[in-house]
C-alpha positions in Angstrom: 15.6 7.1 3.6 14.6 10.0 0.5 12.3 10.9 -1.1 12.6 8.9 -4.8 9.3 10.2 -6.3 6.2 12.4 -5.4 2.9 11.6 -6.7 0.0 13.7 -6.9 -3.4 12.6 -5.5 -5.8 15.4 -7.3 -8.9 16.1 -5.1 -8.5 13.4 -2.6 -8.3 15.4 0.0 -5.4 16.1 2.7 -3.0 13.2 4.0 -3.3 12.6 7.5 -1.5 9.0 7.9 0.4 7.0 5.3 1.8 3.2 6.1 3.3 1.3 3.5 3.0 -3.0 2.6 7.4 -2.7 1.3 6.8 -6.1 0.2 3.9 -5.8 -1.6 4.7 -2.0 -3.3 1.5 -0.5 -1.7 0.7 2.3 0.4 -1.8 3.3 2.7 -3.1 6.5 2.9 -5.5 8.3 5.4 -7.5 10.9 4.3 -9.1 13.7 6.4 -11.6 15.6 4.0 -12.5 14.5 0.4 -14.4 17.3 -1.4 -14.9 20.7 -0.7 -18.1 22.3 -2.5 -21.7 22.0 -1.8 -22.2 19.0 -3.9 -19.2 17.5 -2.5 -18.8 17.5 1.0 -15.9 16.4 3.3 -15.5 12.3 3.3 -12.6 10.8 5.0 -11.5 8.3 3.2 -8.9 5.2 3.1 -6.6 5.9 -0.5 -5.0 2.6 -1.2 -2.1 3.5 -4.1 0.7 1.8 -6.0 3.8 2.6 -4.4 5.6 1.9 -7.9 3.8 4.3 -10.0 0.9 5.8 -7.4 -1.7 4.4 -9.2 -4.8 4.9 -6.6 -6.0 1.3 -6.4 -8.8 1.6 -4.1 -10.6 4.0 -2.0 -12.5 3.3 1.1 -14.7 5.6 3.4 -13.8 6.4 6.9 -16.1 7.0 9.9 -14.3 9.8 10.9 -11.4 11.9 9.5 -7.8 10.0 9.7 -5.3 10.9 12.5 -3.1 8.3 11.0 -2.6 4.8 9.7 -0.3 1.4 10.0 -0.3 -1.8 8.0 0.5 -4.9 9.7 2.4 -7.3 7.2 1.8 -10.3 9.5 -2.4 -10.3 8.8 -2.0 -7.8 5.5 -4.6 -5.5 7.5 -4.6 -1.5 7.0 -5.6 0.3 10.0 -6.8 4.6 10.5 -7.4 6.2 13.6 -9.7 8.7 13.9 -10.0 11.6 16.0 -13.6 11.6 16.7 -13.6 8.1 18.3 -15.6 6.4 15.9 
């Protein structure tokens, strides 16, 4: 239980949840804001990373900014809470 490695994730905004797939070398990353000029505003997102090299594999919007996340290895399913109960 340390810290092995720290990846940067440039302007994809603050963490606000991160679950990890140990089998699979994944992690799952909630995202509260994305963005923050006038031509890009605030997007909560879903950051889906390599947990080997943190590669960003995928990125998926929110409804609402992330108050956390959880992966469930028994269905492979991601999951974010979000404070404004969307």
């Amino acid at each position: 239980m340390k810290a092995v490695a720290h990846y940067p994730f440039g302007d994809k905004g603050r963490c606000n949840g991160l679950a990890l797939d140990a089998k699979n070398h994944v992690a799952v990353r909630g995202v509260r804001e994305l963005g923050k000029s006038a031509r890009s505003p605030a997007q909560p997102m879903m950051v889906i990373l390599s947990a080997k090299d943190g590669k960003i594999l995928t990125s998926l919007p929110l409804a609402g900014g992330s108050d956390g996340a959880v992966f469930n290895p028994a269905t492979k399913e991601a999951f974010s809470t979000q404070g404004n109960a969307r």
